[in-house]
Backbone as JSON Lines, residues from 0, in Angstrom:
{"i":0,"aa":"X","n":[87.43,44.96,84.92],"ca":[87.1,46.36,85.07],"c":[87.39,46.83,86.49]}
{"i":1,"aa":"X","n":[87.18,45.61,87.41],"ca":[87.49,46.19,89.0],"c":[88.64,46.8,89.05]}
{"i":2,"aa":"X","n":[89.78,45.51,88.44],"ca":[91.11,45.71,88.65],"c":[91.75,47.18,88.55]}
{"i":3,"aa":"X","n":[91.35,47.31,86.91],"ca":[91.76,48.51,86.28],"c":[90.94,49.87,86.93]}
{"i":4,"aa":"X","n":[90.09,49.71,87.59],"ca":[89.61,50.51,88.79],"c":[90.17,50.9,90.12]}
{"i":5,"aa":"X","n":[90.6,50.28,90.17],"ca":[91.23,49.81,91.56],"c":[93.08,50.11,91.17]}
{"i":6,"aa":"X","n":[93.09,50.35,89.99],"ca":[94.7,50.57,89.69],"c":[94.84,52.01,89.07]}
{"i":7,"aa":"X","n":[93.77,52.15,88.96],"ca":[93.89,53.82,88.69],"c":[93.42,54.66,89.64]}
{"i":8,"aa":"X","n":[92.48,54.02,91.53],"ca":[92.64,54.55,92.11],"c":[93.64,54.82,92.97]}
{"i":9,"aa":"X","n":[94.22,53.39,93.11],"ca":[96.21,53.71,93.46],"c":[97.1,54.38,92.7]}
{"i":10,"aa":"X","n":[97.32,54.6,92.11],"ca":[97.9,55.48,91.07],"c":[98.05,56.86,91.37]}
{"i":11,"aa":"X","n":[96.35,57.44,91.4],"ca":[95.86,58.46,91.79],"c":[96.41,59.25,93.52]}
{"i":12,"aa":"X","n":[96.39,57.88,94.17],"ca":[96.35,58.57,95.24],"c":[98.2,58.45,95.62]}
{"i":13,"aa":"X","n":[98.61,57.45,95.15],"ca":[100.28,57.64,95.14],"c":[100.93,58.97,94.41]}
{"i":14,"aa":"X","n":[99.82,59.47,93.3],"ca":[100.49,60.52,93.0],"c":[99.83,62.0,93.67]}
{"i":15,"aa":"X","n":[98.78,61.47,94.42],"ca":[98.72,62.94,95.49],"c":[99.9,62.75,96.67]}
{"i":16,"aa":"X","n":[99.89,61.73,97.24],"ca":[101.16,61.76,98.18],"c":[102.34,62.52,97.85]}
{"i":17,"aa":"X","n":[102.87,62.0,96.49],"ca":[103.59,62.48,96.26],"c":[103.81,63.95,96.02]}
{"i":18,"aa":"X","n":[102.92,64.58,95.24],"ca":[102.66,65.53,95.29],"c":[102.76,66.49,96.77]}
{"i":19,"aa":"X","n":[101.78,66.22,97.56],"ca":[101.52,66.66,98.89],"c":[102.91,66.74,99.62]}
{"i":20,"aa":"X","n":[103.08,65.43,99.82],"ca":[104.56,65.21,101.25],"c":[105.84,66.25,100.94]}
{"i":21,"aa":"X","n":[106.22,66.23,99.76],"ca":[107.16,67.07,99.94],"c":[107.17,68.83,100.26]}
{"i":22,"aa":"X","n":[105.83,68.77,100.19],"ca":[105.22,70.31,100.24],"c":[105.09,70.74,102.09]}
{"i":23,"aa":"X","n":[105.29,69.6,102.8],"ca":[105.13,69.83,103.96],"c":[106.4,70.74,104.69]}
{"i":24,"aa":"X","n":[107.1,69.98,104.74],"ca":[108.67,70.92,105.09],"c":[108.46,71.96,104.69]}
{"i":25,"aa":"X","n":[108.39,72.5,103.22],"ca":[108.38,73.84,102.97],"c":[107.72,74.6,103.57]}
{"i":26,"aa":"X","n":[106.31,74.31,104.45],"ca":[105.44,74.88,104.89],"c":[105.73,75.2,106.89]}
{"i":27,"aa":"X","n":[107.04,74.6,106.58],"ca":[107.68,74.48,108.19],"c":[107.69,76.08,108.67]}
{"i":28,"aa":"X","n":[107.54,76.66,109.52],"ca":[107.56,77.99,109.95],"c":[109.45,78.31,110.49]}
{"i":29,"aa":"X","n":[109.75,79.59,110.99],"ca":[110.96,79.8,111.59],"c":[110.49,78.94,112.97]}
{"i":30,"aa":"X","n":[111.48,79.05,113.04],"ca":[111.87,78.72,114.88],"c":[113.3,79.13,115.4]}
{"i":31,"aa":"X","n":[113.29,79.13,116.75],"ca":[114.47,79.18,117.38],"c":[115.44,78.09,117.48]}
{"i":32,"aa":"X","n":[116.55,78.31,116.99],"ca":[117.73,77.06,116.48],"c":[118.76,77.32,117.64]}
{"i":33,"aa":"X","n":[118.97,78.42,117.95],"ca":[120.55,78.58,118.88],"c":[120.42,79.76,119.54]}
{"i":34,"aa":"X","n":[120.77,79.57,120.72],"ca":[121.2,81.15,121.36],"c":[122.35,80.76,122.17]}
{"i":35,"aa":"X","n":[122.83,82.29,122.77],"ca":[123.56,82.62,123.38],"c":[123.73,83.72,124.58]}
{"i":36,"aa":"X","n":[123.84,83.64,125.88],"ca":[124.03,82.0,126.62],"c":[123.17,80.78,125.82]}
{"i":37,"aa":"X","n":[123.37,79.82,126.14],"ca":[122.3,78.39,125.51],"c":[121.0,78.38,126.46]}
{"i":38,"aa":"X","n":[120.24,77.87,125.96],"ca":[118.65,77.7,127.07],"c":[119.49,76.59,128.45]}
{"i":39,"aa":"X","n":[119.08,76.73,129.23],"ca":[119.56,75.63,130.29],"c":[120.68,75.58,130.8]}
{"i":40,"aa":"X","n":[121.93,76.61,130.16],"ca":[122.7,76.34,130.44],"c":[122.99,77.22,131.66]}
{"i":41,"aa":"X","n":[124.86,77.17,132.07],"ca":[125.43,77.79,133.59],"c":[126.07,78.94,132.79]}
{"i":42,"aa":"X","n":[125.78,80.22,133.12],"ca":[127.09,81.43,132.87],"c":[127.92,81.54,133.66]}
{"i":43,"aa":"X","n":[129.45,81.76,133.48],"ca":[130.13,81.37,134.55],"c":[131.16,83.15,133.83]}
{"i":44,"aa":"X","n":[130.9,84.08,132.79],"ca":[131.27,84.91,132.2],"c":[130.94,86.11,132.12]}
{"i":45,"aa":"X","n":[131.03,87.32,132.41],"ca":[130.2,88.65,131.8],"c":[129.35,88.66,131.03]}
{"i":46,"aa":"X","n":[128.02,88.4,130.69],"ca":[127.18,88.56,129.28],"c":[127.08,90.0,129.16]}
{"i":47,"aa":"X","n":[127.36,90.07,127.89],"ca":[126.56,91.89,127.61],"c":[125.75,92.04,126.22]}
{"i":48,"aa":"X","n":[125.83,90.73,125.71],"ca":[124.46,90.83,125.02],"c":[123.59,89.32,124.63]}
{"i":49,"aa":"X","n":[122.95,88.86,124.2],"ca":[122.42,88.11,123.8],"c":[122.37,87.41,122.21]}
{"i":50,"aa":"X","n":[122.39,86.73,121.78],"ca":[122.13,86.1,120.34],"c":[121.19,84.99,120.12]}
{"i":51,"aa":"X","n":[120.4,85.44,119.38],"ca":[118.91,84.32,119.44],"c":[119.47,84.18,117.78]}
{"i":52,"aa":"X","n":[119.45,82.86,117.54],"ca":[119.72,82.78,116.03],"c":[118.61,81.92,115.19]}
{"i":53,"aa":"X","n":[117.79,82.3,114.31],"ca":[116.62,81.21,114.35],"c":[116.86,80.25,112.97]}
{"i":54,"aa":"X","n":[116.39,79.54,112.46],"ca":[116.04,78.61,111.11],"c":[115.9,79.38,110.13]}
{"i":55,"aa":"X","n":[115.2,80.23,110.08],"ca":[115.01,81.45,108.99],"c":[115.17,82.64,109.14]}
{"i":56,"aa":"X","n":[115.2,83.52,107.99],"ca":[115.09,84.77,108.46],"c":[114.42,85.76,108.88]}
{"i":57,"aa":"X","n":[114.23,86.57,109.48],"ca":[113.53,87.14,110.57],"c":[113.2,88.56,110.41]}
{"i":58,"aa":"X","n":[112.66,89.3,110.86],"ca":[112.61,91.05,110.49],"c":[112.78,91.74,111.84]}
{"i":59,"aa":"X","n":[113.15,93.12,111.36],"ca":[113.85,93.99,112.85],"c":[112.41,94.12,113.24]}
{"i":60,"aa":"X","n":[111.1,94.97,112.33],"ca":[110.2,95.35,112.76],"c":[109.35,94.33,113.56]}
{"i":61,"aa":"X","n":[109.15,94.69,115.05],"ca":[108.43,93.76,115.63],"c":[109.3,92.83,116.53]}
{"i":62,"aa":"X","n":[110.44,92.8,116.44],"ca":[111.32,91.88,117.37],"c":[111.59,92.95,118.85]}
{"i":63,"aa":"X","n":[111.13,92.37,119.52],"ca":[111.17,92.33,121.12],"c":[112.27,91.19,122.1]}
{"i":64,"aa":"X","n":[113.12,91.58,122.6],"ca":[113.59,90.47,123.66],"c":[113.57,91.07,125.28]}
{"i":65,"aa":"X","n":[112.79,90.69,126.2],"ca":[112.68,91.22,127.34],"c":[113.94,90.0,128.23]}
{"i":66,"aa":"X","n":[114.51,90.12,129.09],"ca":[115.9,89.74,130.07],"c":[115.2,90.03,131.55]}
{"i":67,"aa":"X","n":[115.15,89.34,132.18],"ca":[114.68,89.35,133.6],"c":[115.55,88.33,134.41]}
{"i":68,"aa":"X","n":[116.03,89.15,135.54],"ca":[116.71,88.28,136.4],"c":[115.92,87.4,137.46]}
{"i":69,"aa":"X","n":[116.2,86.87,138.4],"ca":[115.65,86.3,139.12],"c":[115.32,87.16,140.5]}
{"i":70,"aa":"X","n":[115.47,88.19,140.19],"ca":[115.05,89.73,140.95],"c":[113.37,89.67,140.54]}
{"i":71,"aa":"X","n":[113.08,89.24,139.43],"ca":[111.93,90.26,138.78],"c":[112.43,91.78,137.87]}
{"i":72,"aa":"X","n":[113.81,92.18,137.81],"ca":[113.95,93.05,137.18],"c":[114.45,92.91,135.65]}
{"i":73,"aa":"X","n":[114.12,94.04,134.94],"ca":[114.31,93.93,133.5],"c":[115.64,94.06,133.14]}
{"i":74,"aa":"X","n":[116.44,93.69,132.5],"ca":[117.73,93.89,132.27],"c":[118.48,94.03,130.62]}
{"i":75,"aa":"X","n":[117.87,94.16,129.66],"ca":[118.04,94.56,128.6],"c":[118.23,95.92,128.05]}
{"i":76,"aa":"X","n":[119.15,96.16,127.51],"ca":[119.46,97.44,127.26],"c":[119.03,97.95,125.5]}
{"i":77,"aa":"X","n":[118.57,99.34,125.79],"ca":[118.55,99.53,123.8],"c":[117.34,98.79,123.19]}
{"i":78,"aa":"X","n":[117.27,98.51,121.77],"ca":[116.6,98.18,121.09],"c":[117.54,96.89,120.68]}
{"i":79,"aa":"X","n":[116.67,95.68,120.73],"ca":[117.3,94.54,119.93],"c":[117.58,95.21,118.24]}
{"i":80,"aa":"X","n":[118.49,94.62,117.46],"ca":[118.62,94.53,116.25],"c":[118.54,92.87,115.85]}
{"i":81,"aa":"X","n":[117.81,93.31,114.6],"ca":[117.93,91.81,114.01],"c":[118.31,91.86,112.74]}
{"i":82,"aa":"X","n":[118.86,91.06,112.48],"ca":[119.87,91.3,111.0],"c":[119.82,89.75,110.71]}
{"i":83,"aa":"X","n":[119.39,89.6,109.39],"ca":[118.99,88.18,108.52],"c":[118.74,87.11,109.55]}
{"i":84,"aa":"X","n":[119.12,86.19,109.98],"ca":[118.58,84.87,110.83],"c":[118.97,85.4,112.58]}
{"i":85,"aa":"X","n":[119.7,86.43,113.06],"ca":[120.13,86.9,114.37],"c":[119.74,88.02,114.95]}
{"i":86,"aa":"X","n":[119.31,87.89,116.21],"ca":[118.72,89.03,116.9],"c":[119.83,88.89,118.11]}
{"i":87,"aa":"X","n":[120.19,90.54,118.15],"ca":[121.5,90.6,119.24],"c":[120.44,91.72,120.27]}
{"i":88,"aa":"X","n":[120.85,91.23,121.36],"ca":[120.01,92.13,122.69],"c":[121.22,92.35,123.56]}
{"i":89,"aa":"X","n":[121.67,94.1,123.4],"ca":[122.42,93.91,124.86],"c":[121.8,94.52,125.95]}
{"i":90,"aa":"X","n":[122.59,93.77,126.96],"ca":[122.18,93.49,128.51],"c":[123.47,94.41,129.44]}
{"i":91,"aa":"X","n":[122.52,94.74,130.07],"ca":[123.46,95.53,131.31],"c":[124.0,93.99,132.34]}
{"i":92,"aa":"X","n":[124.21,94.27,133.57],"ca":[125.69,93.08,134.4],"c":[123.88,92.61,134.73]}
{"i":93,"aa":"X","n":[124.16,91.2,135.06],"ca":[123.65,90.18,135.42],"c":[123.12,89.47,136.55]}
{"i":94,"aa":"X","n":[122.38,89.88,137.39],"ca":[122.45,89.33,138.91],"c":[122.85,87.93,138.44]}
{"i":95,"aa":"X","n":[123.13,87.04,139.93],"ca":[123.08,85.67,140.09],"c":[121.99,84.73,139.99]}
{"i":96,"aa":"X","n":[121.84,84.07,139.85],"ca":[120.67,83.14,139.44],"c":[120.13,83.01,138.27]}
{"i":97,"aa":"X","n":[119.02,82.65,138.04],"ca":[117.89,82.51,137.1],"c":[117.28,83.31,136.47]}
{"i":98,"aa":"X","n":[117.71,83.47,134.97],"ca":[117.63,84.53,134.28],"c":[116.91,84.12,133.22]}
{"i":99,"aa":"X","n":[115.53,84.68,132.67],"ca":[114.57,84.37,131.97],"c":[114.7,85.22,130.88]}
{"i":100,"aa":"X","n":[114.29,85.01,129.26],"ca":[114.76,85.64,128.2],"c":[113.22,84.92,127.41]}
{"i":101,"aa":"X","n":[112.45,86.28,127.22],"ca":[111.44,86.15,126.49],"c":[111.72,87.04,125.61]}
{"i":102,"aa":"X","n":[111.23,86.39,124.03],"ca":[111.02,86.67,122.96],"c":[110.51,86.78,122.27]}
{"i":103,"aa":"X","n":[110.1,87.55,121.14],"ca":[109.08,87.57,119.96],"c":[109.51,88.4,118.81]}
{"i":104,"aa":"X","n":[109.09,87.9,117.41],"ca":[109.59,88.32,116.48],"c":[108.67,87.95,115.23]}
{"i":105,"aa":"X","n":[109.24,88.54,114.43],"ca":[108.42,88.17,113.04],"c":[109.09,87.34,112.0]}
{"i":106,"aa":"X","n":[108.52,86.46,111.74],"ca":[109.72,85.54,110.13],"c":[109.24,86.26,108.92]}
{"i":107,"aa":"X","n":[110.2,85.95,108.26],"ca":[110.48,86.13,106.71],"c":[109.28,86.49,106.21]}
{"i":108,"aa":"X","n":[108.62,85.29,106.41],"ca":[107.11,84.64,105.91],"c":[106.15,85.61,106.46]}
{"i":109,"aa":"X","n":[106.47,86.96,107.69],"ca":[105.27,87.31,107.96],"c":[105.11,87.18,109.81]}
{"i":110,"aa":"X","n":[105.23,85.73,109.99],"ca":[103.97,84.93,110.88],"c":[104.87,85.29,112.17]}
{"i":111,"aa":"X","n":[104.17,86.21,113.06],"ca":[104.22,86.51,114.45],"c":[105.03,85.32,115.29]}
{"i":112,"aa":"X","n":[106.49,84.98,115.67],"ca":[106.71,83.66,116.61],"c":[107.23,84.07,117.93]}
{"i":113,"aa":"X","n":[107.14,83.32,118.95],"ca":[107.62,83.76,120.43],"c":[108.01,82.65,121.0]}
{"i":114,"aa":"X","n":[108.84,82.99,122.11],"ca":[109.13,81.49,123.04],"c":[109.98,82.72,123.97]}
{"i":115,"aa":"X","n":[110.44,81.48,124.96],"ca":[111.04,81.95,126.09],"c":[111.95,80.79,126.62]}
{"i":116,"aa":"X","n":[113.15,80.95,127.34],"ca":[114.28,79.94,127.78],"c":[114.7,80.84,129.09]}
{"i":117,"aa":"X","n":[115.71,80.09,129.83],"ca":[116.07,80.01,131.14],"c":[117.9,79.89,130.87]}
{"i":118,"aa":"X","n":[118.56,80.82,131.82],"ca":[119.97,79.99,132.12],"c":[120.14,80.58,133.41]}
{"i":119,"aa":"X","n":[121.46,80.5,133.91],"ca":[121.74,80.28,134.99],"c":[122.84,81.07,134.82]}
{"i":120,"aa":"X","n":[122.96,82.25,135.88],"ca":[124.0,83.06,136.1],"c":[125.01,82.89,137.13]}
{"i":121,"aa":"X","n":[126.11,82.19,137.21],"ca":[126.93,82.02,138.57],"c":[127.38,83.13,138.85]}
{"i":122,"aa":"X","n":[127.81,83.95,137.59],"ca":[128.6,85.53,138.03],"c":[128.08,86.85,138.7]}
{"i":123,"aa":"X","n":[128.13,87.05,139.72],"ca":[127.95,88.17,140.56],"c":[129.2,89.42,139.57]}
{"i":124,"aa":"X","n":[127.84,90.71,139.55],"ca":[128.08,91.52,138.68],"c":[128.71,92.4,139.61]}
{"i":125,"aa":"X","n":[129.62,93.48,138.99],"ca":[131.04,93.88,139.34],"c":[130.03,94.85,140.76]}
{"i":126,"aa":"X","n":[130.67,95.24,141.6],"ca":[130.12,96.22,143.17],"c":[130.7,97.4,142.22]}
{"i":127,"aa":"X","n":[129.99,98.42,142.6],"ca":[130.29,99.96,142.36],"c":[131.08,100.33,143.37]}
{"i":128,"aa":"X","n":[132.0,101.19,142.51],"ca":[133.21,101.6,143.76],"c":[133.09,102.89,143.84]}
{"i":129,"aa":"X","n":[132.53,103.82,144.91],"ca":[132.83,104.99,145.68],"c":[134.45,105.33,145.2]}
{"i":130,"aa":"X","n":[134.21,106.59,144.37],"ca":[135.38,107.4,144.56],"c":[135.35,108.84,145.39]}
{"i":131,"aa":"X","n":[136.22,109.18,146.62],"ca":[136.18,110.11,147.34],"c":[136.65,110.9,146.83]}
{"i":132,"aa":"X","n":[135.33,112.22,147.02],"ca":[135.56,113.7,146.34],"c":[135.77,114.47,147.47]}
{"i":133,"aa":"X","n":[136.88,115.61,146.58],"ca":[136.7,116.99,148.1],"c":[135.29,117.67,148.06]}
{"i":134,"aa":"X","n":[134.71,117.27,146.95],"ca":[133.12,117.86,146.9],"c":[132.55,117.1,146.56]}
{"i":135,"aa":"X","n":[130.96,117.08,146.47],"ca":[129.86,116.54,146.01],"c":[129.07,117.7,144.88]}
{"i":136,"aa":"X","n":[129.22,117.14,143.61],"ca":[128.33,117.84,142.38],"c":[126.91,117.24,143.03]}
{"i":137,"aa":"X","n":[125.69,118.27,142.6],"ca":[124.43,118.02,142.36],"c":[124.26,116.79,141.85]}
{"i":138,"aa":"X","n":[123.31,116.26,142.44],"ca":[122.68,114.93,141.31],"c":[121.69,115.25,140.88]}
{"i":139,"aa":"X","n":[121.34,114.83,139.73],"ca":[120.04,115.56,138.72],"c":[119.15,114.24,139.29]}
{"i":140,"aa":"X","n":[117.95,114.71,138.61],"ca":[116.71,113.74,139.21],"c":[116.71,112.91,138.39]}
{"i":141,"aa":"X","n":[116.2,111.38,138.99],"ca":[116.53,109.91,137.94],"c":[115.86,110.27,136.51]}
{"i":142,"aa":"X","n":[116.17,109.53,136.21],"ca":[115.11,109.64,134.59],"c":[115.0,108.15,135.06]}
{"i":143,"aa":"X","n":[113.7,107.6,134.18],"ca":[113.77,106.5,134.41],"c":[113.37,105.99,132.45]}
{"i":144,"aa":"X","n":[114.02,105.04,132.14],"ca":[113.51,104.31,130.88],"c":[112.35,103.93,130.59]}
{"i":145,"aa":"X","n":[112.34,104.11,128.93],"ca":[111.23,103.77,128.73],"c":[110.54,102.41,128.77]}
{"i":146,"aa":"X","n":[109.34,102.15,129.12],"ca":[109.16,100.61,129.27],"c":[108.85,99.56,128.19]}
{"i":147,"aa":"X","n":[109.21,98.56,128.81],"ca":[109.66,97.63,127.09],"c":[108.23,96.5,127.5]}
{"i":148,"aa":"X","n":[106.92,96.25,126.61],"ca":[105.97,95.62,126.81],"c":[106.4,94.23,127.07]}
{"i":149,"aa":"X","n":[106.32,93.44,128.43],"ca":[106.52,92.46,128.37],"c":[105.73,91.3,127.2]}
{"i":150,"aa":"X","n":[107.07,90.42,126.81],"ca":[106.24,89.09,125.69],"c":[105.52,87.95,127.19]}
{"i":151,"aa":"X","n":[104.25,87.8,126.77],"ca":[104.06,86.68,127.11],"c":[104.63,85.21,126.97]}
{"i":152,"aa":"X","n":[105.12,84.62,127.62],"ca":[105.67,83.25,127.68],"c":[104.99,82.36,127.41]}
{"i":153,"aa":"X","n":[105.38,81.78,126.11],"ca":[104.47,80.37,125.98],"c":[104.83,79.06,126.63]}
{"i":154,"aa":"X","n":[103.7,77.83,127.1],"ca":[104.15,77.11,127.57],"c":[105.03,76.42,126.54]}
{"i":155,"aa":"X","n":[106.55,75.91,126.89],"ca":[106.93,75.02,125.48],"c":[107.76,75.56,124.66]}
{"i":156,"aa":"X","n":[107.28,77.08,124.97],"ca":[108.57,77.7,124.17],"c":[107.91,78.21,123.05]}
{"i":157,"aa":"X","n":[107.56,77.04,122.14],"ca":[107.19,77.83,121.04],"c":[105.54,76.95,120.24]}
{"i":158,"aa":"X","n":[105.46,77.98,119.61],"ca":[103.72,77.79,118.78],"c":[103.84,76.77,117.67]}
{"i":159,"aa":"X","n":[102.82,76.03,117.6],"ca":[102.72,74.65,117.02],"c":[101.99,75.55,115.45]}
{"i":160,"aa":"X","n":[102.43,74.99,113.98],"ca":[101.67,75.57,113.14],"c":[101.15,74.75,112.53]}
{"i":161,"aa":"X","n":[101.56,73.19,113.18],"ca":[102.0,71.92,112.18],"c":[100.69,71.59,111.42]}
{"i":162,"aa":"X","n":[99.54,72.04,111.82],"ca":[98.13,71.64,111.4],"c":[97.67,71.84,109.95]}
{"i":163,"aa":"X","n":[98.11,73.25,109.81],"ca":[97.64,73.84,108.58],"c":[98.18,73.15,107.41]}
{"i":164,"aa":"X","n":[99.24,72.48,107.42],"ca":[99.73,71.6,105.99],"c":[98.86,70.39,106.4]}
{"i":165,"aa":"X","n":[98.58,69.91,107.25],"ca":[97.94,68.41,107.16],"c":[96.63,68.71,106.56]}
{"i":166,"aa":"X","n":[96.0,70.07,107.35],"ca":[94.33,70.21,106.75],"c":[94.48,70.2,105.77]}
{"i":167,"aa":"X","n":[95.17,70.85,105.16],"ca":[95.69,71.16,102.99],"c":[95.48,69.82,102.84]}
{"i":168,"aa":"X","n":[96.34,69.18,103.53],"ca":[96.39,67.72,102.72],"c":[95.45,66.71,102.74]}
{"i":169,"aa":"X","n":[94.93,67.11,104.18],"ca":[94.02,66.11,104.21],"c":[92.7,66.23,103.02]}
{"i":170,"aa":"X","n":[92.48,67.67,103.39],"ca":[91.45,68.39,102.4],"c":[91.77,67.83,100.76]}
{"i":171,"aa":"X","n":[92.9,67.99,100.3],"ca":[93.18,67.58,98.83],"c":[93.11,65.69,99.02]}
{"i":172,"aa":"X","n":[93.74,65.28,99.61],"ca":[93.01,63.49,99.3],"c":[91.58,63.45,99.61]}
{"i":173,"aa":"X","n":[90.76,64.17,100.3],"ca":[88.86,64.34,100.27],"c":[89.04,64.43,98.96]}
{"i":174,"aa":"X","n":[89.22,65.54,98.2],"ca":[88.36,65.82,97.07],"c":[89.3,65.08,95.8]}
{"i":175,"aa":"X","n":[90.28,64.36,95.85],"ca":[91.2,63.67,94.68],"c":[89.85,62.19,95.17]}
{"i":176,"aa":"X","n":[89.89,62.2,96.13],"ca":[89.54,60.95,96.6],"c":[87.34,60.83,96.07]}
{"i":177,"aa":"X","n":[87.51,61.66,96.07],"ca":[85.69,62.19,95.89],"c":[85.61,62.36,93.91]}
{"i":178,"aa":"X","n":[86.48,63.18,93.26],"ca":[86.57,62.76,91.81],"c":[87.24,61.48,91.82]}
{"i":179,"aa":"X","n":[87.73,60.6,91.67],"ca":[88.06,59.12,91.61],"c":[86.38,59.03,91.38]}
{"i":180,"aa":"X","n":[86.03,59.04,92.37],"ca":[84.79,57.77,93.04],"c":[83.72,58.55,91.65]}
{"i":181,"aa":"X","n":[83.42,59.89,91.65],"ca":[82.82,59.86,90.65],"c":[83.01,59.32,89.28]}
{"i":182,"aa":"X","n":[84.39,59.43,89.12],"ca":[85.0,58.74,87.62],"c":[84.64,57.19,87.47]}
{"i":183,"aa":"X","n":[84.72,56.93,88.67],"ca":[84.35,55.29,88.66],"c":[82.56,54.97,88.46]}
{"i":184,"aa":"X","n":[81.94,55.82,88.99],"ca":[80.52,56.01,89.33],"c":[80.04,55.45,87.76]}
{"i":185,"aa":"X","n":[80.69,56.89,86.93],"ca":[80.41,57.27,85.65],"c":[80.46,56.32,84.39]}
{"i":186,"aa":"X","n":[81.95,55.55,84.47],"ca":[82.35,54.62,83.7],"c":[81.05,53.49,84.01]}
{"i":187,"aa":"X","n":[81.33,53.07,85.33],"ca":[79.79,52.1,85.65],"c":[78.73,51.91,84.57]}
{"i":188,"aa":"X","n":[78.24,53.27,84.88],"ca":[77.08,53.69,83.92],"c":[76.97,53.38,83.04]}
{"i":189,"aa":"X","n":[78.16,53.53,82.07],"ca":[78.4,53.21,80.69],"c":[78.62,51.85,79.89]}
């Protein structure tokens, strides 16, 4: 009676595994897969826009990409568009250095994601060239743009979700694991 106890609680729990494990991946969130420039890398080219390409697909509403040089200034132009797995951001010329690209967006699924990466600008952006007039037109007063809410930077880049499929799972072998023990309890009895 042990045996056959003991072989229908393996059974049981090989077929929650099974059940469970493959359900995990599916439960994988988007993330960031590719951009352009690359995280880390050297620009040695004109950028004039950006391409964040993620794992899944993504929605316009709610996608933000803020561009900061190593000025402290903002450098993104327009409204990002995002179109199925790609968000394109263009960018006005580029100071030199260290150029920070924070992001945030929404997946498929809903779920709010953000991160942030680094590259490296070697290209000094073109000097404005003075053309000499026999006159000077009025200059109208600056306008200045509207301001784009900076994303907070996560450390890491990006948000961990990995928990919520393990609690599922863990939670479902508790209670597969808790009817067993009563089934066994019961038969006892009898």
């Amino acid at each position: 009676m042990r045996r056959r106890s003991a072989a229908v609680l393996a059974a049981l729990l090989v077929g929650l595994v099974v059940v469970v494990a493959p359900a995990t991946p599916a439960a994988a969130h988007t993330k960031l897969s590719k951009s352009v420039p690359a995280a880390r890398s050297t620009v040695t080219k004109p950028v004039t826009a950006l391409k964040l390409t993620f794992s899944g697909l993504i929605r316009q509403d709610g996608s933000v990409v803020v561009v900061r040089g190593a000025d402290g200034a903002k450098y993104q132009e327009a409204e990002p568009t995002a179109v199925d797995k790609t968000i394109t951001q263009p960018v006005r010329p580029l100071p030199v250095g260290v150029v920070t690209v924070e992001w945030k967006t929404v997946s498929g699924d809903g779920h709010t994601i953000s991160g942030s990466y680094t590259f490296t600008n070697k290209l000094a952006p073109p000097e404005p060239t003075a053309t000499p007039t026999a006159f000077e037109a009025p200059t109208a007063a600056p306008t200045s743009a509207p301001a784009i809410e900076p994303v907070a930077a996560l450390p890491g880049g990006e948000p961990s979700s990995n928990a919520v499929p393990w609690a599922v799972g863990g939670g479902a072998v508790v209670v597969v694991g808790l009817v067993v023990l009563l089934l066994l309890r019961r038969r006892r009895a009898h």
